[in-house]
C-alpha positions in Angstrom: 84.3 173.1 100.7 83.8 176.4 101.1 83.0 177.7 104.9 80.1 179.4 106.0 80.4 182.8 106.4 80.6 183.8 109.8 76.5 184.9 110.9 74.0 184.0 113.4 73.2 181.0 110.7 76.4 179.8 110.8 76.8 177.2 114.0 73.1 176.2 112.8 74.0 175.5 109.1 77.3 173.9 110.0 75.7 171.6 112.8 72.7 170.6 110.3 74.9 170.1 107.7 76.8 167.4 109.4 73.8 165.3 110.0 73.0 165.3 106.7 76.0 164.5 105.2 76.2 161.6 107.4 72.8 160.8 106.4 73.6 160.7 102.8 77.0 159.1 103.6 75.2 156.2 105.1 73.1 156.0 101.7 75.6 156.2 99.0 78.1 153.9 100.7 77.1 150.9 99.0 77.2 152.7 95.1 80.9 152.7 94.4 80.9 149.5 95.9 78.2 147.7 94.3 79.7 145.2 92.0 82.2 144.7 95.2 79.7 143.6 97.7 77.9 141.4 95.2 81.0 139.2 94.2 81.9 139.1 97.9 78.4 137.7 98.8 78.3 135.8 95.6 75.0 137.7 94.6 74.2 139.2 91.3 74.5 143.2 90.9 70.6 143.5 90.7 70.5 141.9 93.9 72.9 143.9 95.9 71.2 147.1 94.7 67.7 146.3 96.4 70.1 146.8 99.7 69.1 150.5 99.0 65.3 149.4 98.5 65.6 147.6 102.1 67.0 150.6 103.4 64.4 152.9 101.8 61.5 151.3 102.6 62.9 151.0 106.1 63.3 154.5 106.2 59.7 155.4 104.8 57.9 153.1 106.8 59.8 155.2 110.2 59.0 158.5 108.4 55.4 157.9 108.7 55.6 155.9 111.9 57.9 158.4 113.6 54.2 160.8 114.6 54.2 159.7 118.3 57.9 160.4 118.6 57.6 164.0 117.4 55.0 164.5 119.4 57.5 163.4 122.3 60.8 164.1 121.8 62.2 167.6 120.5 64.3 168.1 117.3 67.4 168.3 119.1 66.9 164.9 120.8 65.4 163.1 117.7 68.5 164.2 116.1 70.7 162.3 118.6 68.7 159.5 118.5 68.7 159.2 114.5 72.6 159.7 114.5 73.2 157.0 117.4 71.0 154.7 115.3 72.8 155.8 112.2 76.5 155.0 113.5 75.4 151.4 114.9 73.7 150.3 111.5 76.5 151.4 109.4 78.9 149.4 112.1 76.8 146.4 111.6 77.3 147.3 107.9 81.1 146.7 108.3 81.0 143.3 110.0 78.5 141.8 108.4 79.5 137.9 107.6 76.3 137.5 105.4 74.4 139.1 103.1 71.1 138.7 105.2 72.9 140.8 108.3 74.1 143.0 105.8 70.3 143.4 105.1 69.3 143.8 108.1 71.8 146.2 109.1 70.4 148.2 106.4 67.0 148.5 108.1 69.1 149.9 110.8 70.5 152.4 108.6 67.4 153.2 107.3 65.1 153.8 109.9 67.9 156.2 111.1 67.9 157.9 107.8 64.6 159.3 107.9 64.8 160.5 111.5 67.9 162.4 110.5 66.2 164.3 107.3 63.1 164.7 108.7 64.8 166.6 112.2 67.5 167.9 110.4 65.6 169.7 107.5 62.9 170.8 109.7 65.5 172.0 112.5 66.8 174.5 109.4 63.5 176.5 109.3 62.9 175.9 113.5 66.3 177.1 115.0 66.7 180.0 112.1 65.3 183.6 112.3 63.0 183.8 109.0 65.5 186.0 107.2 67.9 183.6 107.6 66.0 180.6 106.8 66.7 180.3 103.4 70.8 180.3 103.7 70.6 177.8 106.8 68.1 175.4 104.3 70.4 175.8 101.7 73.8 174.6 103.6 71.4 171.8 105.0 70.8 170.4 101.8 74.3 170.9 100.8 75.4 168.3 103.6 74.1 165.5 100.7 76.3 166.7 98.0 79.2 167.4 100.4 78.9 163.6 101.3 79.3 162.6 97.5 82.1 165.3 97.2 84.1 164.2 100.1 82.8 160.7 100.8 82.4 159.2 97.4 86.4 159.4 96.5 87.3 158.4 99.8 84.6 155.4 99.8 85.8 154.7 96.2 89.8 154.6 97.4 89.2 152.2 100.5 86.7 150.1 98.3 89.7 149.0 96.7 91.6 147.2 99.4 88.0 146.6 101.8 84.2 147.6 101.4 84.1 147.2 105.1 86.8 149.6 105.8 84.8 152.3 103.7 82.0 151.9 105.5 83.4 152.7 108.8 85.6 155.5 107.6 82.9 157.2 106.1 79.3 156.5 107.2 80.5 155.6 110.6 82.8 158.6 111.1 80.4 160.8 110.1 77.7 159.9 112.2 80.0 160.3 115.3 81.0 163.9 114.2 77.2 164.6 113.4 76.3 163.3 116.8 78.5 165.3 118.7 78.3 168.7 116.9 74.3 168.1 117.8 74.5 167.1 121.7 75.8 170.9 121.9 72.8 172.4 120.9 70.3 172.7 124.2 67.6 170.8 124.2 64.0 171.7 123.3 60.7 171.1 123.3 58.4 169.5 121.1 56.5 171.7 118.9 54.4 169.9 116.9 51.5 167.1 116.9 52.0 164.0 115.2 48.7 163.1 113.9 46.9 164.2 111.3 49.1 163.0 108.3 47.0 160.7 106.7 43.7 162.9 106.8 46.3 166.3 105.3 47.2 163.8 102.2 43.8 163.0 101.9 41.8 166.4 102.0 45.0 168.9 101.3 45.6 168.8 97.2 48.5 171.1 97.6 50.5 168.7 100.2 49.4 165.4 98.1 50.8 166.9 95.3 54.1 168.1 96.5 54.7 164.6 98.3 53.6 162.7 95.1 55.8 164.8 92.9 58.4 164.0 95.9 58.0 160.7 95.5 58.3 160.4 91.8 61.6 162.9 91.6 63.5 160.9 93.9 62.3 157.4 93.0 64.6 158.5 89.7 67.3 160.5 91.1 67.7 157.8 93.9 67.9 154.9 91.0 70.6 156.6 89.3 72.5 156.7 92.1 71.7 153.6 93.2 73.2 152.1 89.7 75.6 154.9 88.5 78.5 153.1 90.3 77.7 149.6 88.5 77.4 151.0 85.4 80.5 152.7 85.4 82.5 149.5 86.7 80.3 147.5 84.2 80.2 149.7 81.2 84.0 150.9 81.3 85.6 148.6 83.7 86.2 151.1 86.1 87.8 150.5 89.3 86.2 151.2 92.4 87.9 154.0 92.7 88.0 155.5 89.3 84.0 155.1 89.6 84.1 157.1 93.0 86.2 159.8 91.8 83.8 160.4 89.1 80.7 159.8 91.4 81.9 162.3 93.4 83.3 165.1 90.5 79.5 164.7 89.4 78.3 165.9 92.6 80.3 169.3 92.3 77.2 170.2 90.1 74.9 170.0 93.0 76.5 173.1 94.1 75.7 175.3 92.0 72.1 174.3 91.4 71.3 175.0 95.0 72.5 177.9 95.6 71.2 179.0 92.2 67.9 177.8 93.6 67.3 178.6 96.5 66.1 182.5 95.0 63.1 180.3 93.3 60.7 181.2 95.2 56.3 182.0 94.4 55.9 181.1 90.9 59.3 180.6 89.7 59.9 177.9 91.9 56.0 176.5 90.8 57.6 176.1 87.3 61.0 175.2 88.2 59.5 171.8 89.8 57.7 171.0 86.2 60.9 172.0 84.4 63.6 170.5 86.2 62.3 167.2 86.3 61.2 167.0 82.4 64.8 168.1 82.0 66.5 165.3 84.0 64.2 162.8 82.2 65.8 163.4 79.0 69.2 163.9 80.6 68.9 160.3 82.2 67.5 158.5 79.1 70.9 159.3 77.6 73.0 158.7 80.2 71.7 155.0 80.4 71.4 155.0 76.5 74.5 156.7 75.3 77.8 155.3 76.8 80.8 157.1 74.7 83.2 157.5 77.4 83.5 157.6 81.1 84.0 161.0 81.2 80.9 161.4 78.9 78.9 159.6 81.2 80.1 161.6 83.9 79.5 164.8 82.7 76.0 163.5 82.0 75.8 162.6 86.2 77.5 166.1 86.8 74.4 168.0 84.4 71.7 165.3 86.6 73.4 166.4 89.5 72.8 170.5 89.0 69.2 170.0 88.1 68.9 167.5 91.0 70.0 170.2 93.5 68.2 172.7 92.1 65.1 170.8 92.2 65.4 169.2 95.9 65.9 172.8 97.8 63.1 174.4 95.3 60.9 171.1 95.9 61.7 171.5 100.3 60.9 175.0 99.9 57.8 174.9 98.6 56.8 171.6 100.7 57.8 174.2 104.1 55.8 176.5 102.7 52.4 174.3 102.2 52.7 172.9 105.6 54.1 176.5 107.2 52.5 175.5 110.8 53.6 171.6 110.7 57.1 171.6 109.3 57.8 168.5 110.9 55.3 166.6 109.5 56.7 168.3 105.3 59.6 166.9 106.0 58.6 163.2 107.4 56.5 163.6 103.8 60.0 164.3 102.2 61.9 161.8 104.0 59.2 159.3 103.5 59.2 160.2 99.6 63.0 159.9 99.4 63.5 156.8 101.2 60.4 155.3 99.3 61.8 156.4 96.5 64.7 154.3 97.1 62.6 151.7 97.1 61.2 152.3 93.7 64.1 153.7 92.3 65.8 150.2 93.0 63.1 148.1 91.8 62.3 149.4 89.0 65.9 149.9 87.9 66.7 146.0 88.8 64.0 145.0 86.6 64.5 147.3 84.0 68.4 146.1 83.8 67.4 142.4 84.1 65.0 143.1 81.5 67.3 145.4 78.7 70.3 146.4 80.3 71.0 150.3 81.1 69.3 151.8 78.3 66.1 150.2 79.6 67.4 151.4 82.7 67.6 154.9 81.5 64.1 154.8 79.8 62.8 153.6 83.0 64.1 156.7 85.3 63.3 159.2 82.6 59.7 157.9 82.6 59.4 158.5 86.7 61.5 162.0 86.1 58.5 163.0 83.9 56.0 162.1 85.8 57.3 163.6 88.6 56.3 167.3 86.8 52.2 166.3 86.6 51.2 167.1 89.7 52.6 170.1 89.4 51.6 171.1 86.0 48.1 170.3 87.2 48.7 173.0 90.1 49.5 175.1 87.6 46.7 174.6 85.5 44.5 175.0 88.2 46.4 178.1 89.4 45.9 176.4 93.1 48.7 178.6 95.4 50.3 177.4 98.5 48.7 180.2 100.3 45.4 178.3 100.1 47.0 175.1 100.8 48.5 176.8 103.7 45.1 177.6 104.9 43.7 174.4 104.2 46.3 172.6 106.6 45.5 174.8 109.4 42.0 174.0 109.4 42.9 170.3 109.2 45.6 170.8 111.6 42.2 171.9 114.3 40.1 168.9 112.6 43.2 166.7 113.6 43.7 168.0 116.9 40.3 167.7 118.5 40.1 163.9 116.6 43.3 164.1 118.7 41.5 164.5 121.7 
């Protein structure tokens, strides 16, 4: 991968961009290994993907939770503590001798998760000057597609001869390097109150909207990754590490689409976040539906992938944007709405393979991709701008506050 060029924005970038690769190391372990871990636990594949709907609803539960420990802890000390988490789950992970430990280290994992993208993604805008705010988001975000780049071939290869081994190598490792490059950084102080969420969501249309679009967008992009490893082994009988290779040769695409992206900004990025999504949701109905060729589907991953990254630093963007004075708090929303959306992108991609195999799979994702665009379309329509939402959360952030008191 390319290096940052050297800049203020560069130790910051590169730190931040370890966390979330191990982040999203930690949550794409179990794809190329899927079909793996099922046979070796004698479960069926459906089964073995609601692991990631453990995890994620783990991991949203703590993003909503986690208000009295921002209010506590500053963001370089929440990061520690997410990446120390992070390491021990995907330990457990490696030795587990049953499927429910397994599980449970999972929760581990998950709970960990969303402390690391909510601190790390808020850290980007808190420990950058403003003009170099968007570059440091930017190579935050890439530290998700980095993991598929480097992690998924590497997960894929060791899959082979151990699942276990893959998850120490990767999601393990990672979190190790990610912890130390962080315990450099001084520590800080908390900036931020943790209350309030529930009232924002409830009086705020700008922030409900964003985190429900959130929600929807990932609960797709999350159940394609979730399954695009099975159905590559299933469809093609692909080895594990055939299906990693291409996993991670998809992920390339992400690339682009965020650094493309990340100039979206007023308006543009308004209608990039009903376009993009109505996009993927034709893109995944074939991908599920039409099955040529491994390096058909693939291609079709790599295309998902570009819009996906385009969409998720547009979609952060805009979410710092509506909550510009509690930044924590946008992204405990986002991580919520990923990690949730692990839950429902596993769910409902279980039942919809159970129910008609992967073009019911497909069907299913492309219905939650479109979906995903209404909210917006409606802020659109009502030509609401996140200046006024901006204002909004302030006076609910002083509503919150005295409650507070």
């Amino acid at each position: 991968m390319t290096p940052l060029a050297p800049n203020r924005a560069s130790p910051i970038g590169l730190t931040l961009f370890l966390c979330l690769f191990a982040g999203q190391a930690a949550v794409i372990a179990i794809t190329p290994l899927l079909a793996e871990v099922a046979s070796d636990f004698d479960v069926s594949t459906a089964t073995a993907g609601q692991l990631r709907s453990v995890s994620g609803f783990a991991a949203g539960l703590a993003a909503v939770a986690m208000g009295s420990l921002v209010s506590r802890v500053g963001l370089r000390d929440l990061l520690v503590l997410g990446l120390g988490i992070l390491a021990a789950g995907s330990l457990l992970s490696a030795a587990a001798p049953t499927f429910a430990v397994l599980v449970a280290a999972q929760v581990a994992v998950g709970a960990a998760l969303a402390v690391v993208l909510s601190g790390g993604v808020a850290a980007a805008a808190a420990w950058s000057a403003d003009a170099e705010r968007a570059r440091v988001l930017s190579w935050t975000l890439v530290g998700q597609p980095g993991a598929w780049i480097v992690g998924m071939p590497v997960i894929g290869v060791l899959g082979g001869a151990s699942w276990r081994l893959a998850w120490l190598a990767v999601p393990f490792a990672a979190s190790l390097l990610a912890l130390l490059a962080v315990a450099t950084r001084p520590a800080d102080q908390p900036t931020e109150s943790g209350t309030g969420t529930l009232q924002l969501l409830r009086q705020n249309r700008a922030v409900a909207g964003w985190a429900l679009g959130e929600l929807l967008a990932f609960s797709a992009w999350a159940g394609t990754l979730v399954f695009a490893g099975a159905l590559f082994v299933e469809s093609y009988d692909a080895s594990p590490a055939a299906a990693g290779l291409v996993l991670g040769l998809a992920a390339v695409a992400y690339l682009p689409g965020n650094f493309l992206a990340r100039r979206w900004t007023g308006a543009a990025g308004r209608l990039a976040l009903v376009v993009l999504p109505i996009v993927s949701a034709g893109l995944v109905a074939v991908f599920g539906g039409y099955r040529p060729a491994l390096w058909a589907s693939g291609l079709l991953l790599g295309l998902l992938a570009f819009a996906g990254g385009a969409r998720t630093i547009v979609g952060s963007a805009y979410g710092l944007e509506v909550c510009a004075r509690r930044r924590v708090l946008a992204m405990r929303l986002r991580a919520a709405a990923s990690q949730f959306g692990y839950l429902v992108g596993a769910v409902a991609g279980g039942v919809a393979l159970a129910a008609g195999g992967y073009g019911a799979l497909g069907l299913a994702f492309a219905a939650l991709f479109a979906l995903a665009a209404f909210p917006h379309i409606l802020a659109l329509v009502r030509g609401s701008a996140p200046p006024v939402a901006q204002a909004a959360d302030d006076e609910l952030l002083q509503v919150a506050e005295i409650a507070a008191c």
